[in-house]
C-alpha positions, 0 to 999 in steps of 0.5 A, spaced: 525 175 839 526 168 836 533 168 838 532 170 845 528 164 845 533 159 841 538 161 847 534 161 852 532 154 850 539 152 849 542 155 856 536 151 858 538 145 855 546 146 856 544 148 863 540 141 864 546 137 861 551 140 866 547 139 872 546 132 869 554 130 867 555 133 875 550 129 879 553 123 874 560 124 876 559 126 884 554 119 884 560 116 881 565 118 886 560 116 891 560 110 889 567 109 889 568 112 896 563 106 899 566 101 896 572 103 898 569 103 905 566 097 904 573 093 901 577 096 908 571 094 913 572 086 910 579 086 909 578 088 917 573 083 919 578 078 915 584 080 919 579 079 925 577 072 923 585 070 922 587 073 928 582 069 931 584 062 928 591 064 929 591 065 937 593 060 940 599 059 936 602 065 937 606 067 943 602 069 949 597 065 948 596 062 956 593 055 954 595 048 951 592 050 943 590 043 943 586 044 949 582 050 945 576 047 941 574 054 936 567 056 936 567 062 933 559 065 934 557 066 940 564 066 943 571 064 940 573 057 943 571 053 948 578 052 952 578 045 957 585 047 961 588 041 963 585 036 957 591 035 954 596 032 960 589 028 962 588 025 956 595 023 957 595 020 963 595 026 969 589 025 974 592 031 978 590 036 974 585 041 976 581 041 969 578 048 968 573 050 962 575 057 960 570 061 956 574 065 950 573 070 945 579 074 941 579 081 940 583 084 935 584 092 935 579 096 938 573 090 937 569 090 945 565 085 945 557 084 942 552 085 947 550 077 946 557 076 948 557 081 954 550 077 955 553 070 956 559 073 960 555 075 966 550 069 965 558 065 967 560 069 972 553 068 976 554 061 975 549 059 971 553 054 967 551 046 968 553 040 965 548 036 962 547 028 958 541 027 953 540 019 950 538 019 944 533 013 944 532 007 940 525 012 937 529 017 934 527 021 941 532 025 945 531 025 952 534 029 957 536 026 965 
């Protein structure tokens, strides 16, 4: 009677034990798996940002660089199409204010960004002036 209560004491505890080393090592490996996952996900959005930094020096890309000013939230660049040869002396070019985002991969727009789209495409963009004021006041005309 005393042994069967030793064994059962020592299957229960080398019962726990495995139990216990299993949960250690699948916890582990669950662990790795998400710092993989989260290693790919920032060399992706790394990827993304030099893609976006590096746009307008690669071929296709339809504007004057020097015309493109990077933003990078909410939208990638300002481009002020024409701003080079004006600034250069051409009074004749039509200047044209291009809202741009880059895209790489299967990346769509973020809701803010399709937000902002639809708000320039209803053309509720303007231009405005605000002085700033010997008091440190901003006033808007």
């Amino acid at each position: 009677m005393e042994n069967d209560v030793f064994l059962f004491i020592l299957g229960t505890i080398i019962g726990i034990t495995v139990a216990l080393l299993y949960s250690e090592i699948k916890f582990r490996l669950r662990i790795r798996k998400a710092e993989k996952a989260a290693i790919e996900r920032s060399r992706v959005v790394l990827k993304g940002r030099l893609a976006e930094q590096m746009a307008p020096y690669l071929p296709g890309f339809q504007y004057n660089p020097a015309d493109a000013r990077f933003l990078g939230d909410p939208i990638d660049y300002i481009v002020f199409n024409g701003y080079t040869e004006i600034k250069d002396g051409d009074k004749d070019v039509d200047l044209e204010v291009v809202l741009l985002d880059i895209k790489s991969g299967q990346a769509r727009l973020s809701a803010t960004q399709r937000t902002i789209e639809r708000a320039v495409r209803a053309g509720k963009v303007r231009f405005e002036t605000v002085r700033v004021t010997s008091k440190n006041a901003v006033v808007h005309r």
